[in-house]
C-alpha positions, 0 to 999 in steps of 0.5 A: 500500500505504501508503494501505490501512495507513493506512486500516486504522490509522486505522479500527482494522481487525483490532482487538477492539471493546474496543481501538477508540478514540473516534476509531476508532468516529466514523471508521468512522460516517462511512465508514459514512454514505459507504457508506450513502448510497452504498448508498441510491442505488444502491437503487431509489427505492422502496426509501426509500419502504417501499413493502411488507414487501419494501423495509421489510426491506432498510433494517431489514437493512441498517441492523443489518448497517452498525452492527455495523461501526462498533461494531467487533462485525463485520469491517469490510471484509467488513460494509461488502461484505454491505451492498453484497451486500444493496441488490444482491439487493435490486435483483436481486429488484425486477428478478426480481418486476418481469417475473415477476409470480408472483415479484413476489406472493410477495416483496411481497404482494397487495392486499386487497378491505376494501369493494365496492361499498358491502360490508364484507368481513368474511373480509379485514378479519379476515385483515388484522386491520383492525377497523371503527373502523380502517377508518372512520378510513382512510375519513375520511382517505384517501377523504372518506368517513365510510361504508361504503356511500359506498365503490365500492372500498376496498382494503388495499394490500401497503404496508398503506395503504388506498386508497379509490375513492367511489361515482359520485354520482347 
């Protein structure tokens, strides 16, 4: 017991943001940064990668929800939980999308067809909001290629990268 009274002194637990000291805030940043890692780890790899909307939103989340306990603004212990709650159903969810791949098309989006066989696809291009210069610059970057015709598939992937496969040579 003395140990959780000293942890609640020392973190300033139960006090109004405006009674915190300086020492309180920079001692809840490094309980926070322990959690945090903590948290991190306990998230899939992909999750730091930002493979798609759906990992892009738990860091954003989650990084909001962790600071509002350290600036004193939300309850500690109960902000510190919900991080833990978040990273959990962020887990539970990739698990969920992973053996039903329906789940999995909703939460993290589907890849789109941008060039065919050497064919622009206006109707996805527009739909993604990929102009043709945006899309010429992806094809030097990411396929070695300076033209559409060069393109046997290039496709917008659900992170928003394009990925590009060349046209066999003759």
């Amino acid at each position: 017991m003395e140990i959780l009274d000293a942890l609640t002194s020392v973190l300033g637990i139960g006090r109004e943001p405006r009674d915190l000291t300086i020492i309180h805030v920079s001692l809840r940043a490094v309980a926070m940064f322990v959690a945090a890692i903590v948290m991190v780890r306990m998230a899939d790899k992909r999750f730091l990668s930002k493979k798609s909307a759906f990992d892009a939103v738990l860091g954003l989340i989650l990084a909001s929800t962790l600071a509002r306990a350290v600036n004193g603004s939300a309850p500690f212990v109960p902000t510190l939980v919900g991080g833990f709650v978040l990273v959990l159903l962020h887990r539970l969810a990739a698990a969920i999308a992973f053996h039903w791949h329906s789940f999995g098309h909703l939460i993290k989006g589907s890849a789109d067809v941008l060039i065919e066989n050497g064919k622009l696809n206006e109707q996805q291009m527009r739909r993604n909001a990929v102009t043709i210069h945006d899309l010429e610059e992806d094809l030097r970057l990411n396929g070695s290629v300076s033209k559409a015709d060069e393109v046997q598939l290039a496709k917008i992937e659900r992170n928003g990268e394009l990925s590009v496969i060349k046209k066999k040579s003759s």
